[in-house]
C-alpha positions as CSV (number, residue, x, y, z in Angstrom):
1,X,-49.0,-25.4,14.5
2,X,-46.9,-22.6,12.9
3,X,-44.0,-21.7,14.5
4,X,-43.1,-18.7,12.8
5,X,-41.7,-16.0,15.1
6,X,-41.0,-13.6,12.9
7,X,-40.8,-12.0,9.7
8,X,-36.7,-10.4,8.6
9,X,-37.4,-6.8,7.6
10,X,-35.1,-4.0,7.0
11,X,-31.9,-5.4,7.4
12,X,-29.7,-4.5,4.3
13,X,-28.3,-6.4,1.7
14,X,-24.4,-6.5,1.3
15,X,-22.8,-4.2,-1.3
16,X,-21.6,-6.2,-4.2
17,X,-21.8,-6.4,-8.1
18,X,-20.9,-2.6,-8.1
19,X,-18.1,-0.5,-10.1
20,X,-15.5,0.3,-7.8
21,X,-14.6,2.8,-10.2
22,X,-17.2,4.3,-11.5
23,X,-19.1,4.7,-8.0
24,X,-15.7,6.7,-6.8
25,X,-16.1,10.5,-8.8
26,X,-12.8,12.1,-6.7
27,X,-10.5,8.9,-7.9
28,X,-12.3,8.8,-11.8
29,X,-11.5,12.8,-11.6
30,X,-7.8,12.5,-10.3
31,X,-6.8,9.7,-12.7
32,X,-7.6,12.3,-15.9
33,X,-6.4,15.3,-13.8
34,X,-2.9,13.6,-13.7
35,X,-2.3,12.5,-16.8
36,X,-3.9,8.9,-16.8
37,X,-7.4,9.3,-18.4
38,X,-6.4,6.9,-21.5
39,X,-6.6,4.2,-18.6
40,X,-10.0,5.1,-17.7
41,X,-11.9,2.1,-20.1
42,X,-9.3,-0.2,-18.6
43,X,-10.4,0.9,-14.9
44,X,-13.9,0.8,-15.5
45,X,-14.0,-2.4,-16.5
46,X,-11.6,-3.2,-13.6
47,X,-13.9,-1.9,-11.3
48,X,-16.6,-3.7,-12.6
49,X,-15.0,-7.2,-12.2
50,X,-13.3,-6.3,-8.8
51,X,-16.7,-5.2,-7.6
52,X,-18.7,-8.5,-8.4
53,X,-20.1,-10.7,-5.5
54,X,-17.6,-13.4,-7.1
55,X,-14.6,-11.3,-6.4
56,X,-15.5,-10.4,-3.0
57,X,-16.0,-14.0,-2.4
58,X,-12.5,-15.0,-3.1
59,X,-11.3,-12.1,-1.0
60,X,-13.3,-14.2,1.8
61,X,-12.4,-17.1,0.7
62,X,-8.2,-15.7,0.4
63,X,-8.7,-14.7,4.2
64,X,-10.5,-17.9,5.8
65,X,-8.4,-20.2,4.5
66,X,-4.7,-18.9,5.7
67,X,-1.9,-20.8,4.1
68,X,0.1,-23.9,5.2
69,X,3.3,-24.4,5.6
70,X,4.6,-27.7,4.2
71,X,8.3,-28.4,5.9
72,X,8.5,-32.0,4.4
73,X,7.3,-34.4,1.7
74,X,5.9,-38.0,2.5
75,X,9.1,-39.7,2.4
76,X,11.0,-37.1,5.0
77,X,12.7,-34.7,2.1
78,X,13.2,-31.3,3.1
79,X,10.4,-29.0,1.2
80,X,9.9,-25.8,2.9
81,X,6.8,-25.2,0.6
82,X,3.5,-22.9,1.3
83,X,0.5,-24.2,0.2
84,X,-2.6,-21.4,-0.9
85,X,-6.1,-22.0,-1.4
86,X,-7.0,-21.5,-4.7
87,X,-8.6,-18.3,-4.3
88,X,-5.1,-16.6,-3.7
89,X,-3.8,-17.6,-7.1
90,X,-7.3,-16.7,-9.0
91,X,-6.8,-13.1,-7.2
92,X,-2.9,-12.8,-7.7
93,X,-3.9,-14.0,-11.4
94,X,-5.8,-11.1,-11.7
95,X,-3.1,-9.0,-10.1
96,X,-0.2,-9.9,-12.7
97,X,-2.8,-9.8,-15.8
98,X,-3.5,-6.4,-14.5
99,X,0.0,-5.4,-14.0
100,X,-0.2,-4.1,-10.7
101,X,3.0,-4.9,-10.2
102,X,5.1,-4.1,-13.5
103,X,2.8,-1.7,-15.3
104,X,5.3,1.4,-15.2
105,X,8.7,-0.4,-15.6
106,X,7.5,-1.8,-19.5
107,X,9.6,0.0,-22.5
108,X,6.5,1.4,-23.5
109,X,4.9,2.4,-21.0
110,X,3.1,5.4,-21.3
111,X,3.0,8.8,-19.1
112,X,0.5,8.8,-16.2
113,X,1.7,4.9,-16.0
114,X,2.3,5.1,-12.6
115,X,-0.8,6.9,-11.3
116,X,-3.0,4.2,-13.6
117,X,-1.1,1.4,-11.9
118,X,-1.8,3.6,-8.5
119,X,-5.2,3.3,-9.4
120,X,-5.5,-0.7,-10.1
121,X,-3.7,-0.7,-6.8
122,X,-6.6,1.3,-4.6
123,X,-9.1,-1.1,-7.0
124,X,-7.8,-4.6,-6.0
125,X,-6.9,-3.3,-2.4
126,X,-10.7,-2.9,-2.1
127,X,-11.3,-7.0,-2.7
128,X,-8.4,-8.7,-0.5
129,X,-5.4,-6.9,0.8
130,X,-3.0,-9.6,1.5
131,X,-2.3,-11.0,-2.6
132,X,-0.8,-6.9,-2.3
133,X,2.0,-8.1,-0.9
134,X,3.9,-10.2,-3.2
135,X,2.8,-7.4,-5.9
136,X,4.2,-4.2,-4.1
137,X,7.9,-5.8,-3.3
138,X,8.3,-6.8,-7.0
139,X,7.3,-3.6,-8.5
140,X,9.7,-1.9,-5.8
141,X,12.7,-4.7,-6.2
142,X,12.1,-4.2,-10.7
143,X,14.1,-0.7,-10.6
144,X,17.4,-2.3,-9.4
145,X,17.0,-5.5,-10.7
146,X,17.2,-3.7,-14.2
147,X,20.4,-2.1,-14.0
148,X,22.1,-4.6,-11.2
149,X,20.7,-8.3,-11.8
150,X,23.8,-10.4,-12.9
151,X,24.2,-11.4,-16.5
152,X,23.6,-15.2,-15.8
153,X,20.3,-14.4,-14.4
154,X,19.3,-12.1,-17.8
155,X,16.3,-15.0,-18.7
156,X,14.8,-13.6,-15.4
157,X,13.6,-10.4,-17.0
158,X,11.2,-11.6,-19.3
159,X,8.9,-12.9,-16.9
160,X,9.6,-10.4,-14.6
161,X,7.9,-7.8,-16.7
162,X,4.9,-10.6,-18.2
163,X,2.0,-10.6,-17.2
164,X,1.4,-13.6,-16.4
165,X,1.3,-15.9,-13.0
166,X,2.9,-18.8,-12.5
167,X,3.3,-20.7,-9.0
168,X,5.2,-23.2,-10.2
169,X,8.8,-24.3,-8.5
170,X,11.2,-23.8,-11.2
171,X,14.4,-21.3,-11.8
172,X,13.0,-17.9,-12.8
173,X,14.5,-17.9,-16.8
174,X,12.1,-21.4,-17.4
175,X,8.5,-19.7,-16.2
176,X,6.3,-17.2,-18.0
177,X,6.3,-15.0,-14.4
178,X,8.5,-14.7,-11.6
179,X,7.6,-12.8,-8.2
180,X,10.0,-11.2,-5.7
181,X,9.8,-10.9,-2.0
182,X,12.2,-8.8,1.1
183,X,14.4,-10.4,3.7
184,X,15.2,-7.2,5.5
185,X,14.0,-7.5,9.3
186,X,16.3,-9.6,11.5
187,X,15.4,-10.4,15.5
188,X,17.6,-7.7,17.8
189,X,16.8,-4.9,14.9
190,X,13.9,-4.0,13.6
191,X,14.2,-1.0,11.4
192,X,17.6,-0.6,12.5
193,X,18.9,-2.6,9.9
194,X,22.5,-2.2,10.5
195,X,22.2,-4.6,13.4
196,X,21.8,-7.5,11.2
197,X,24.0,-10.3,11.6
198,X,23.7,-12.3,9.0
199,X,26.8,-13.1,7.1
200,X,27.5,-12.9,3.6
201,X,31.1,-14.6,2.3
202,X,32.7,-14.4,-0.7
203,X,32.7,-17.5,-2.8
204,X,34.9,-16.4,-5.7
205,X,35.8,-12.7,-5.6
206,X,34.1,-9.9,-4.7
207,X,31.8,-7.6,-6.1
208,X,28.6,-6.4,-7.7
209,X,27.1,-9.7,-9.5
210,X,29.6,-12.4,-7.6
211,X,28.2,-15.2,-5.9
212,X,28.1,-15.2,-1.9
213,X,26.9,-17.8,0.9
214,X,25.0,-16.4,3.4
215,X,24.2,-17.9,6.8
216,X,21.6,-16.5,9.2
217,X,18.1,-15.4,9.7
218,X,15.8,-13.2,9.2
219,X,12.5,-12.7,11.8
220,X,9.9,-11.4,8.4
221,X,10.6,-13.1,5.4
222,X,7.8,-11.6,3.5
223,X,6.4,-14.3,0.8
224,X,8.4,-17.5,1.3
225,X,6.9,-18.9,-1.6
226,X,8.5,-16.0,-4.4
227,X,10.6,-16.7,-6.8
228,X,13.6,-14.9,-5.5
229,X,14.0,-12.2,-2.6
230,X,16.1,-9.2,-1.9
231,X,18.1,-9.8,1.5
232,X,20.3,-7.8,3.6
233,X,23.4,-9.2,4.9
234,X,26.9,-8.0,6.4
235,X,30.1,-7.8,4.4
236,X,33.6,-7.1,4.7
237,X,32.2,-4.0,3.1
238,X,29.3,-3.0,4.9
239,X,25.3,-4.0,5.1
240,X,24.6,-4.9,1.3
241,X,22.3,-6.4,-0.9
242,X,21.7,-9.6,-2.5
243,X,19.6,-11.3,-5.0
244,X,18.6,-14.7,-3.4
245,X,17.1,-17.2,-5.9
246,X,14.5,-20.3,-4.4
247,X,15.8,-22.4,-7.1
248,X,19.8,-22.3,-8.2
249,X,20.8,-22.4,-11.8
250,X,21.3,-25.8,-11.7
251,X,18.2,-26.3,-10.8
252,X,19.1,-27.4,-7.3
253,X,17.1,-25.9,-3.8
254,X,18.7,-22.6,-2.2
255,X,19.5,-23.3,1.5
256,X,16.4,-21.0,2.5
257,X,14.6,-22.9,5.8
258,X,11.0,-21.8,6.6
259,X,11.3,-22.2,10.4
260,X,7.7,-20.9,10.7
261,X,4.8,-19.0,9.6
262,X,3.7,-15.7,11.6
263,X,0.3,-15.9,13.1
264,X,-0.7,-12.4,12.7
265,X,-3.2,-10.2,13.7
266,X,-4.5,-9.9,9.7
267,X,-2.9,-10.5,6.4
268,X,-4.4,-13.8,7.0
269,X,-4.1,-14.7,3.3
270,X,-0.6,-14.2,3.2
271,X,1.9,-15.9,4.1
272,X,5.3,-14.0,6.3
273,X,7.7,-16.3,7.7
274,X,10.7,-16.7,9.8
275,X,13.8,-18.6,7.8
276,X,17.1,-19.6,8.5
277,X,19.7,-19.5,5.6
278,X,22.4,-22.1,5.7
279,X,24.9,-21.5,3.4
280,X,22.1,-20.1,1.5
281,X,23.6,-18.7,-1.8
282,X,23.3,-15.0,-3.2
283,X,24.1,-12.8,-5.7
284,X,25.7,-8.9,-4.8
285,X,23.1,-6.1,-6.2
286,X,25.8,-2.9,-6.6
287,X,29.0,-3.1,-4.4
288,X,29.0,-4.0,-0.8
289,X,28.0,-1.3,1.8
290,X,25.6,-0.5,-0.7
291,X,22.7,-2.1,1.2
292,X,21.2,0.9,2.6
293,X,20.6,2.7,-0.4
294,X,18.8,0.2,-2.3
295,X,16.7,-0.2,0.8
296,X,15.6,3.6,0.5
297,X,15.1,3.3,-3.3
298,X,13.1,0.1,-3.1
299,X,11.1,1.4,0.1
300,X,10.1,4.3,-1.5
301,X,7.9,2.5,-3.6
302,X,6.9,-0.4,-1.1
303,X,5.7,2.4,1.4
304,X,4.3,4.5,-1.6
305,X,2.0,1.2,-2.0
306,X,1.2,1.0,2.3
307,X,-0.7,4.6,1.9
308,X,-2.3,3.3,-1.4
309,X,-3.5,0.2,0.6
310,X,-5.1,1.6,3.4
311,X,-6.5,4.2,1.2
312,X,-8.1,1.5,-0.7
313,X,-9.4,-0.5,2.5
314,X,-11.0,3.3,3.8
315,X,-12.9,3.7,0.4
316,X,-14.3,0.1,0.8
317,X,-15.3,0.5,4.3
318,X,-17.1,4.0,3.3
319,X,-18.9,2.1,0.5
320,X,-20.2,-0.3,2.5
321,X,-21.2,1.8,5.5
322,X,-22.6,4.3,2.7
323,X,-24.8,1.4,1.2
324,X,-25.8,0.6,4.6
325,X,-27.0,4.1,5.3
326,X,-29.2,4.0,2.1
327,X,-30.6,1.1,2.7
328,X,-31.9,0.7,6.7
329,X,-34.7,2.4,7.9
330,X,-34.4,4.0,11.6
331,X,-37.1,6.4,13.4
332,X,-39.5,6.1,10.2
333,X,-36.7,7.0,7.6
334,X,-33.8,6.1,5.7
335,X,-30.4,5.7,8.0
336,X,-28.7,8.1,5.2
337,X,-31.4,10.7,6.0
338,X,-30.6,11.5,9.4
339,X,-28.7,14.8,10.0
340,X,-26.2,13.1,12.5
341,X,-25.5,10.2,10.3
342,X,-25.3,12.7,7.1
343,X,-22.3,14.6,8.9
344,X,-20.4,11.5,10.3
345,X,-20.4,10.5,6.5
346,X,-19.9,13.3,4.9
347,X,-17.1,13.9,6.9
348,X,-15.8,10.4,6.2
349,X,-16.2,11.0,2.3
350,X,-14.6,14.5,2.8
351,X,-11.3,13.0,4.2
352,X,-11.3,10.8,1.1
353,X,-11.4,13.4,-1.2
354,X,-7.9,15.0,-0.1
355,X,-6.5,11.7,0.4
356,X,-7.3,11.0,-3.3
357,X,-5.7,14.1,-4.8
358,X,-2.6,13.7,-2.8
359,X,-2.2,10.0,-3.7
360,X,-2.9,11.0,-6.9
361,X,-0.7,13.7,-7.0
362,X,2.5,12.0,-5.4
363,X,1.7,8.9,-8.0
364,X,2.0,11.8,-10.9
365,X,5.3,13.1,-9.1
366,X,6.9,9.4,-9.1
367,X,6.1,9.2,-12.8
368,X,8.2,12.2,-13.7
369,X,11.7,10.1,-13.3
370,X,14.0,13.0,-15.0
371,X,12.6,15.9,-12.6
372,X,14.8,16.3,-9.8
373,X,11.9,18.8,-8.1
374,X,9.3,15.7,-8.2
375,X,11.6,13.3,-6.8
376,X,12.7,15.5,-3.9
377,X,8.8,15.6,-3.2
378,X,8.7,12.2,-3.7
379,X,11.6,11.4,-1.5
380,X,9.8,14.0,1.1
381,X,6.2,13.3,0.5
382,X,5.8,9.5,0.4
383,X,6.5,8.6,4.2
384,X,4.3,11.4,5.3
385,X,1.8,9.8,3.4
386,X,2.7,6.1,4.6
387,X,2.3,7.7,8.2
388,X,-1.1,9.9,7.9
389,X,-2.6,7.3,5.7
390,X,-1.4,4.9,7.6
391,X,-2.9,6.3,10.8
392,X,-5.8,7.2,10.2
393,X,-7.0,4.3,8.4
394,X,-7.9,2.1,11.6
395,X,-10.4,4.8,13.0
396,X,-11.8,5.6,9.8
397,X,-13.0,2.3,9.5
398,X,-14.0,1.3,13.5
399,X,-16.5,4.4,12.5
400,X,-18.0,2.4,9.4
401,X,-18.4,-0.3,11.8
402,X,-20.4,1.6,13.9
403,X,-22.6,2.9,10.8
404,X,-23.8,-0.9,10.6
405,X,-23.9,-1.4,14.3
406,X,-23.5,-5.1,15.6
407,X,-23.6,-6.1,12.2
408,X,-20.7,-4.7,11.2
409,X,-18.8,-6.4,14.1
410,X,-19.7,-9.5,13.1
411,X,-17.6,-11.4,10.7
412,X,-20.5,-11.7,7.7
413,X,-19.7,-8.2,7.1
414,X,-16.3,-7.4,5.6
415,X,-15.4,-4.9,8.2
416,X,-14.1,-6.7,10.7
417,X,-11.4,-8.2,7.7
418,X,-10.8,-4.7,7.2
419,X,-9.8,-3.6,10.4
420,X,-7.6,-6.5,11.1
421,X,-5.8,-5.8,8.3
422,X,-5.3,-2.0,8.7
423,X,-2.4,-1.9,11.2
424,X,0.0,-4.0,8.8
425,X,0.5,-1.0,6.7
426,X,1.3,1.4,9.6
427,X,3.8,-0.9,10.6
428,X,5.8,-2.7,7.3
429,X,8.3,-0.6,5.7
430,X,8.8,1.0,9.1
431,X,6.3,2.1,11.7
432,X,4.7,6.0,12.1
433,X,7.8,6.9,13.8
434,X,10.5,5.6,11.7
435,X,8.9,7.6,9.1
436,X,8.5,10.8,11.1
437,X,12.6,10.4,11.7
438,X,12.7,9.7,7.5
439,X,11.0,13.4,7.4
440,X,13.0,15.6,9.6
441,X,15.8,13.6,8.1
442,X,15.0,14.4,4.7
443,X,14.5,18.1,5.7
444,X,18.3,18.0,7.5
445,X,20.3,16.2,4.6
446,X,18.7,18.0,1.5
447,X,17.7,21.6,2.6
448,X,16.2,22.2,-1.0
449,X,13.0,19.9,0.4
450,X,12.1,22.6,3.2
451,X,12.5,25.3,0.4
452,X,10.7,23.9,-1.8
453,X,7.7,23.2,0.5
454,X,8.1,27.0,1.7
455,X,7.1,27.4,-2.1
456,X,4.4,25.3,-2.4
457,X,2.8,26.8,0.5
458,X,3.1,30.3,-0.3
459,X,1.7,29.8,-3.9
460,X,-1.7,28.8,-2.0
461,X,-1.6,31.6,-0.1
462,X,-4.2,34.1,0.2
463,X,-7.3,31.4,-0.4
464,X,-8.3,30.4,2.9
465,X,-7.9,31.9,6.2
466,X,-7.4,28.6,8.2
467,X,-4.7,27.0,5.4
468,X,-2.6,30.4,5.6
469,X,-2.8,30.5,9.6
470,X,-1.8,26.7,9.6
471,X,1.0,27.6,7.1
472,X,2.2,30.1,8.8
473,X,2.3,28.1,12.3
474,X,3.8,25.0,10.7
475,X,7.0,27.2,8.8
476,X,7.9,28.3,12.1
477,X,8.5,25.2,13.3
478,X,10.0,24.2,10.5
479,X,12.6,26.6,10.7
480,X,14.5,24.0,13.6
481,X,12.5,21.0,13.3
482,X,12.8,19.4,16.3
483,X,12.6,15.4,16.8
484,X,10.2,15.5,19.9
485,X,7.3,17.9,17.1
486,X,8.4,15.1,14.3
487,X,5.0,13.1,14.5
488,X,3.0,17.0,14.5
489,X,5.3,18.2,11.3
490,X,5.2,14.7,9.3
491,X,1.2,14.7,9.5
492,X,1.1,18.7,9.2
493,X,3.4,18.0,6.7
494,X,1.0,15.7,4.6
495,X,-2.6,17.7,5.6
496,X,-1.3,21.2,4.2
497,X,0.0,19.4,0.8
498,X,-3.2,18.1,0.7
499,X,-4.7,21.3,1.3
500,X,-2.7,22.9,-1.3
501,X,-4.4,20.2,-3.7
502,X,-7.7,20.6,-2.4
503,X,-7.6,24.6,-2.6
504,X,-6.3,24.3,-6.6
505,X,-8.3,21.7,-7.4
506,X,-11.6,21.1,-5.8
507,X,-14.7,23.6,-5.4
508,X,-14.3,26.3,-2.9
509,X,-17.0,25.2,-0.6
510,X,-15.3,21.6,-0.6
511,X,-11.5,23.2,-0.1
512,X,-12.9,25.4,2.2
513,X,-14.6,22.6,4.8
514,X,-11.7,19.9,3.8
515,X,-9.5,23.0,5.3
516,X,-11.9,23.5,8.2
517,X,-12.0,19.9,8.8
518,X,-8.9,19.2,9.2
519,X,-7.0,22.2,9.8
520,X,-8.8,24.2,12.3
521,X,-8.0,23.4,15.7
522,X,-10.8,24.9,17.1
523,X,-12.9,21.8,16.8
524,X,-15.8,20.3,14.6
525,X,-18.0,22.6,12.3
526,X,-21.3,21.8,10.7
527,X,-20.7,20.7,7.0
528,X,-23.9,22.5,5.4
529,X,-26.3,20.5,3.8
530,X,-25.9,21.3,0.3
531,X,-22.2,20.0,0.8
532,X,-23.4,17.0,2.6
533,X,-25.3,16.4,-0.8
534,X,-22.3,17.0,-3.0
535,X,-20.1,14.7,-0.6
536,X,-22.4,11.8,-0.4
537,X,-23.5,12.1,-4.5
538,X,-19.7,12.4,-5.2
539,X,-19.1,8.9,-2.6
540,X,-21.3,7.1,-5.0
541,X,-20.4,7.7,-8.2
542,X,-23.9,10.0,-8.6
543,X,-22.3,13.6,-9.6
């Protein structure tokens, strides 16, 4: 007898084997825009490989199979090792071949460098998010390690800026690439760093480059397994900074415990810890009281690399619910043919757009290292991005979800990875209000950032109605920023940069509903259908 009870039908395939560049018009546009465009063969070919079903897999793979932690050897020796699947290093090989995380700090590195490594970012952030973070920490910690790393550790920089991997356990000047994690976070602090306790003491004189011991803890040790991290500790001269080797010149173990891994909420693939340092022994970065500063320097690039994340996990999650869409039939046509449907993803793809230019934009600004104007929107601009980003990443993708219905809240669809993951960003390198207090901060010590955002604004007057009411509103405020309106400025902040972007930049019917959108208190408007089209063509590489 035939048991047959049914026959699958229109239930979509998953989205793989596509170019994650190609498909993605407002990113291929922004990358020529701003001065990257000779990096365009290299992305494509990127996007390509990152978008295969094989890639995706060791994402999955990456994420279901969490490291260990390996305290002690067979015969009782200490080891405070982390063991990886193999999928992690075939995806942080990719990484460092790709030079995700040195590509801008090589002699010859070209202009636009920093907006083409932006752009590997948002490509590999699109497979598996958590082989990010070992990347993002040593591109922010290779700045200061060029002009403060202590001569007897000059061997380091070669592999430093290779690109090549290499997991093995040996001092950094012996391998052919080194990694570099952050000890910043202690128990009683948080953000407020200058409540650490632990001690650094003097071993033989004091000073930028002299040896230290340090003992104490820290609560996130982010990537136990690195090569060497950057760690905050207390001196007779203030909170300072210190370069803390795994493995001692001599080739001996630094007194660096792994007390635990963190069982967290996503970032499964990677592995944060708690540690203990006994005597632990580190090198001074600068002077002492110094700690604070490099902090600042180094975040701005680590939280830079937060908004390029979530940005990266939001395009994914729009791809997928897009492919959906196209695919499953509902009410005797295609899911991407219903009216309601079109406007929730047209809506979805219009946020993008901005987010792309601005990202794009704030990458081109970081590039330009000898203009004081673009590092003062830099210093501005980047945690108003980490905190709008940031934000409204975990949304944006609960509504792809819902594009796929049950499907999508199952864990054979990606999204549920996704959505796990998002919050990490919004809280690393300080949560949404810590970044709101860097603003109004920011706009307190260096007035010239208020000025020259009066500036910006003004030159995109007289294009849209909603963008100069908006304006007009947020200048007011900004007159005596208060700390109560700092989450309303910092996101106000971001959406009327982006805006200015949009309004220079994109066509007027897009500037003018991405204004609309997002802008206009008033409410939701109906995107017309032509820009629906244009949206969703745009989404998927078709324009």
């Amino acid at each position: 007898m035939d048991w047959e009870t049914h026959r699958v039908f229109n239930q979509p395939k998953p989205l793989s084997n596509s170019n994650l560049f190609l498909s993605d018009t407002p990113l291929r546009e922004a990358v020529s825009r701003q001065q990257a465009g000779w990096d365009a063969d290299v992305l494509a070919s990127l996007g390509q490989q990152l978008g295969s079903a094989e890639s995706l897999e060791l994402g999955r793979l990456a994420n279901t199979n969490p490291p260990d932690l390996l305290r002690y050897d067979t015969t009782g020796e200490r080891l405070d090792d982390v063991r990886f699947h193999p999928a992690w290093h075939l995806l942080m090989q990719g990484l460092i071949a790709n030079r995700v995380h040195n590509l801008p700090w090589q002699e010859d590195a070209r202009i636009g460098s920093v907006v083409a490594r932006a752009a590997r970012f948002i490509l590999h952030g699109q497979v598996e998010a958590g082989t990010l973070c070992p990347v993002t920490m040593t591109f922010g910690a290779i700045p200061l390690l060029q002009k403060y790393l202590p001569p007897e550790f000059s061997g380091w920089m070669k592999p430093l800026l290779s690109d090549r991997y290499d997991p093995h356990l040996q001092s950094g000047d012996q391998k052919k690439g080194v990694l570099f994690g952050m000890g910043m976070t202690e128990k009683q602090g948080g953000s407020d760093v200058l409540s650490n306790t632990t001690r650094a003491t003097a071993l033989e004189g004091r000073g930028s480059g002299k040896p230290y011991h340090l003992v104490g803890h820290k609560w996130f040790f982010s990537v136990p397994q690195s090569d060497a991290h950057l760690v905050l500790a207390q001196t007779d001269g203030g909170l300072s900074c210190f370069f803390l080797p795994r493995v001692l010149p001599d080739g001996t173990r630094n007194a660096i415990r792994i007390e635990r891994l963190k069982d967290k909420l996503g970032n499964r693939s990677n592995a944060s810890s708690e540690v203990e340092f006994q005597n632990a022994t580190g090198w001074l970065l600068g002077e002492e009281g110094e700690g604070v500063r490099h902090i600042l320097k180094m975040g701005g690039h680590t939280r830079f690399d937060c908004a390029l994340g979530s940005h990266a996990m939001m395009r994914r999650a729009l791809s997928v619910a897009l492919y959906h869409a196209f695919q499953r039939q509902v009410f005797g046509k295609p899911l991407i043919e219903q009216p309601l449907m079109r406007q929730t993803l047209s809506r979805m793809a219009l946020l993008l757009e901005g987010q792309t230019m601005l990202l794009m934009r704030l990458a081109a600004a970081s590039d330009a290292q000898d203009n004081p104007a673009e590092q003062l929107l830099c210093r501005l601009l980047t945690p108003a991005a980490k905190f709008e980003v940031c934000r409204q990443g975990m949304p944006f993708v609960a509504e792809a979800m819902e594009v796929l219905g049950g499907i999508g809240y199952c864990e054979d669809s990606e999204l549920p990875r996704l959505y796990r993951e998002m919050p990490v960003n919004s809280i690393w390198e300080g949560s949404g209000n810590v970044m709101c207090l860097d603003v109004l901060r920011t706009l307190k010590k260096l007035p010239a950032s208020a000025e020259m955002v009066q500036q910006i604004l003004h030159q995109a007057r007289g294009q849209n109605r909603v963008f100069d009411r908006a304006s007009r509103q947020f200048l007011q405020r900004l007159r005596k920023p208060e700390e109560a309106q700092g989450r309303w400025l910092t996101a106000q902040l971001f959406n009327l940069l982006t805006a200015t972007q949009m309004l220079e930049f994109a066509s007027p019917p897009l500037a003018d509903a991405w204004c609309r959108m997002v802008l206009d208190p008033r409410g939701e408007t109906l995107l017309p259908e032509r820009l629906c089209q244009l949206l969703l063509n745009r989404a998927i590489g078709a324009e």
